[in-house]
C-alpha positions as CSV (number, residue, x, y, z in Angstrom):
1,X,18.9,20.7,6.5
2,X,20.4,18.8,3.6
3,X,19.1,15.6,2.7
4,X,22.4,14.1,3.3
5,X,22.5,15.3,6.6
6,X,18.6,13.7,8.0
7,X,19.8,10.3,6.7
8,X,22.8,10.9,9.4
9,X,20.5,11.3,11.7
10,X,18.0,8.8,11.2
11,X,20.9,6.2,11.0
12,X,22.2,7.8,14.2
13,X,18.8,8.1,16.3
14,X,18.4,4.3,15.1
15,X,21.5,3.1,16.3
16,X,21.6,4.7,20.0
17,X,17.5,4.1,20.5
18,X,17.1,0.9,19.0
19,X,19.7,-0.8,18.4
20,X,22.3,-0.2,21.6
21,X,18.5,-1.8,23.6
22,X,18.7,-4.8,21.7
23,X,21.9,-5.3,21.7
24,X,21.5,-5.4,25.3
25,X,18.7,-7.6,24.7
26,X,20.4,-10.6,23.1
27,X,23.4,-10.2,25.8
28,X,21.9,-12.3,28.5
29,X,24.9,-11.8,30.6
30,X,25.3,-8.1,30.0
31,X,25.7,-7.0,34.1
32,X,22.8,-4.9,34.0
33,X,20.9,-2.7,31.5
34,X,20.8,0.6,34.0
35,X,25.2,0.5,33.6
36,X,24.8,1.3,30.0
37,X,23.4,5.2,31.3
38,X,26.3,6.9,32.5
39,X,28.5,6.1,29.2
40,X,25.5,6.9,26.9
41,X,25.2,10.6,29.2
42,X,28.9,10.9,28.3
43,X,28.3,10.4,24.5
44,X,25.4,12.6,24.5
45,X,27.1,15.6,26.4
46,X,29.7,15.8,23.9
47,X,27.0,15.9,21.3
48,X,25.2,18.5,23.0
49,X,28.1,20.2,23.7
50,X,28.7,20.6,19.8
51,X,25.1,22.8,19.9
52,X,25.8,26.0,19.7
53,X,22.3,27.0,21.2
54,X,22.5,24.4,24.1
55,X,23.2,25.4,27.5
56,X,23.9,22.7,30.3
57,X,21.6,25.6,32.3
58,X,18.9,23.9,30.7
59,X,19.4,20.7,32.7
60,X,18.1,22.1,35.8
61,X,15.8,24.9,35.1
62,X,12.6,25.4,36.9
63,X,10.1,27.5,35.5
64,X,7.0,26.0,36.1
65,X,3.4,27.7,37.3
66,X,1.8,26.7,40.4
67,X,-1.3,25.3,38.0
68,X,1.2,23.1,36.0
69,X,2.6,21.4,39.2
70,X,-1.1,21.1,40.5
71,X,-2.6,19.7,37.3
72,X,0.5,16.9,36.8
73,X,0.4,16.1,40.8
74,X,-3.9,15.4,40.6
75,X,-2.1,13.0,37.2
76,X,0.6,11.1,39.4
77,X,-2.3,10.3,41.7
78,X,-4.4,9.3,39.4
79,X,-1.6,6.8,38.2
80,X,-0.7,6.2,41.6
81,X,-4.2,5.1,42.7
82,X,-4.9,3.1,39.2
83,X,-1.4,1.2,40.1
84,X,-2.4,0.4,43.6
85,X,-5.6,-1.2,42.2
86,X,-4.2,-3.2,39.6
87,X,-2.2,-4.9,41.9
88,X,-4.8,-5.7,44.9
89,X,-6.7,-6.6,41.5
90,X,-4.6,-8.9,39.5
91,X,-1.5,-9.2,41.5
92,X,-2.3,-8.9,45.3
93,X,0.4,-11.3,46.3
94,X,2.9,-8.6,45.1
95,X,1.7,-5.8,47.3
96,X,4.0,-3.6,48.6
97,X,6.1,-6.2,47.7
98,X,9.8,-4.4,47.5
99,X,8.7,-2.5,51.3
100,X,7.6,-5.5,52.4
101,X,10.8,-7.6,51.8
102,X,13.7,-5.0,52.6
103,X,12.3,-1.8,53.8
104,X,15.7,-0.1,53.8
105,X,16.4,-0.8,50.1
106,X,13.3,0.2,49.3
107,X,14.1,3.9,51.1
108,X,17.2,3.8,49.3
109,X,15.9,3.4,45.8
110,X,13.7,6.2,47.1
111,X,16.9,8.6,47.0
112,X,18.9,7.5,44.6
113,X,16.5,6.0,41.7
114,X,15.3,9.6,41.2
115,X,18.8,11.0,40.8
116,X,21.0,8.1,39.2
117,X,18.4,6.8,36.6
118,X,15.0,8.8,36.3
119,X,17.0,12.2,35.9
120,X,19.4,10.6,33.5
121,X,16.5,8.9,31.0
122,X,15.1,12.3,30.8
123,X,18.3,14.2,29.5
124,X,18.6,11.5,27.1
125,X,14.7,10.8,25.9
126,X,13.8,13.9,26.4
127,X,15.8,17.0,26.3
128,X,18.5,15.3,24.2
129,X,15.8,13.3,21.3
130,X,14.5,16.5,21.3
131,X,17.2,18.9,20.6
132,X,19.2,16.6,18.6
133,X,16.5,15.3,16.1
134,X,14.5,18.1,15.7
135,X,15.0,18.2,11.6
136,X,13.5,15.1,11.9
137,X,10.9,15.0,14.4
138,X,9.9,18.4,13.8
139,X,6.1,18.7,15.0
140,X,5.0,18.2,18.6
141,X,3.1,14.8,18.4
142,X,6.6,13.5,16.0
143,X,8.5,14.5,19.3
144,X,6.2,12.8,21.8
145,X,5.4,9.8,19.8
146,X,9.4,9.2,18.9
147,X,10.4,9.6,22.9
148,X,7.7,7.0,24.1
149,X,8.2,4.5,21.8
150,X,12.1,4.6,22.2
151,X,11.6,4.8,26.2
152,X,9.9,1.8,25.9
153,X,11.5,-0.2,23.5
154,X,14.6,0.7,26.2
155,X,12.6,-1.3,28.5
156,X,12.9,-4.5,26.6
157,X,15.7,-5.4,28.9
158,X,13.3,-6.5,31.3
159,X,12.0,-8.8,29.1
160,X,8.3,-8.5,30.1
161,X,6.0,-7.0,28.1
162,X,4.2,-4.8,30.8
163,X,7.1,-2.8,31.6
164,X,7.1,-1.8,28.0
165,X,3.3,-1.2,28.1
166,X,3.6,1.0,31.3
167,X,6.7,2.9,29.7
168,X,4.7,3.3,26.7
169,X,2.1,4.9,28.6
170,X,4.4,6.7,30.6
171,X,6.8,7.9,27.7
172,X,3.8,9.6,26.7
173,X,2.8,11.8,29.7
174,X,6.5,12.4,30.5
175,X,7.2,13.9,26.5
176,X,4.0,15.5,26.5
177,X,5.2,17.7,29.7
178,X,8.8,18.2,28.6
179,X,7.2,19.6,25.6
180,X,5.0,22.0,27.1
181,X,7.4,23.0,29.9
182,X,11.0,22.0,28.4
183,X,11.8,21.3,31.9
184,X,14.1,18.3,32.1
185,X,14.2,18.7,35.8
186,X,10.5,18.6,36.2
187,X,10.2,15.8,34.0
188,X,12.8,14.3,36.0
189,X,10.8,15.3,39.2
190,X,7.7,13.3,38.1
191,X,9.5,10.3,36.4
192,X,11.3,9.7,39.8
193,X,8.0,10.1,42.1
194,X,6.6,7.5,39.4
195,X,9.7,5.0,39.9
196,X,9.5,5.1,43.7
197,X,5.0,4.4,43.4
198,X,5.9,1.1,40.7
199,X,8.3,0.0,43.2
200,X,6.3,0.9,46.3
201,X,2.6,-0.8,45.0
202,X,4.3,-4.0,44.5
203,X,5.2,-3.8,40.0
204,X,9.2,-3.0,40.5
205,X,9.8,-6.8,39.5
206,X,9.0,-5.6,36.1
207,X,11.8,-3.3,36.2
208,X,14.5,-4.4,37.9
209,X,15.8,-8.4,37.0
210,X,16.6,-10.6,40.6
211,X,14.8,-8.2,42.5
212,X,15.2,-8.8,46.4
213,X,12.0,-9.5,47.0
């Protein structure tokens, strides 16, 4: 790839990972951050779209060995269970905090959250940072590195520190399967069941501003 052609991309990977985030940032009255997905999907599909080698098939493949879905289910527990105990730890008045208040929204997040926001994130700081900056992230730990910093610098919008600290960590895990499975879906799959355990434990104020709680 011609010189020329990385400093595109570098100027354009800035621009949608850092700086539409912080523009959201300084707009305290932006409605709220999770409205800015659906346009960015848009934008992005009609990048991906310009791929020759992409196929929107790739959005929901499934390909994964028994021992993979083992090995990352004994991992969400793990996470789970290390959640729960920060909380009855540090933050016990918080418990089950989101169940304990409205029950119903909780079970609604339950559905939805996975579908409208987890699946979406993973298209775009996943399968899309992947694909699309490839010339420039071109080794494995550039790839995983690049997607958890940017997924949690997203997370600034919460303005709290330990969402970005817990997305960091996440951002991790979550590029570190998608590399070794480049299953959005499944990535999707375990970002959602991860969503629905921060909100059940009692940690979704971190992640979603006035929650009803």
């Amino acid at each position: 790839m011609r010189p020329r052609k990385r400093i595109y991309l570098g100027i354009e990977f800035l621009i949608l990972f850092f700086g539409i985030p912080t523009w959201i940032f300084l707009d305290k009255d932006f409605i709220h951050p999770s409205i800015i997905i659906l346009p960015v999907l848009a934008g992005i599909f009609l990048l991906l779209r310009r791929n020759p080698d992409f196929s929107f098939r790739e959005l929901v493949r499934w390909s994964i060995p028994r021992k993979t879905i083992i090995a990352n289910a004994v991992v969400i527990l793990t996470l789970a269970l290390l959640m729960l105990a920060y909380v009855l730890v540090f933050e016990r008045v918080n418990l089950f905090n989101l169940p304990r208040a409205n029950i119903w929204i909780f079970l609604g997040l339950c559905v939805f959250y996975p579908v409208f926001s987890a699946y979406g994130q993973e298209i775009i700081y996943r399968s899309f940072l992947n694909r699309r900056y490839s010339a420039i992230l071109p080794k494995a730990w550039h790839f995983v590195l690049a997607s958890a910093i940017t997924f949690s610098y997203m997370h600034m919008v919460y303005y709290h520190p330990f969402s970005m600290i817990l997305t960091f960590i996440g951002g991790l895990y979550l590029a570190r399967v998608y590399w070794q499975t480049r299953s959005v879906l499944f990535t999707s799959v375990l970002h959602g069941i991860l969503g629905i355990i921060i909100f059940g434990v009692g940690l979704g104020q971190y992640f979603w501003l006035d929650m009803p709680v």
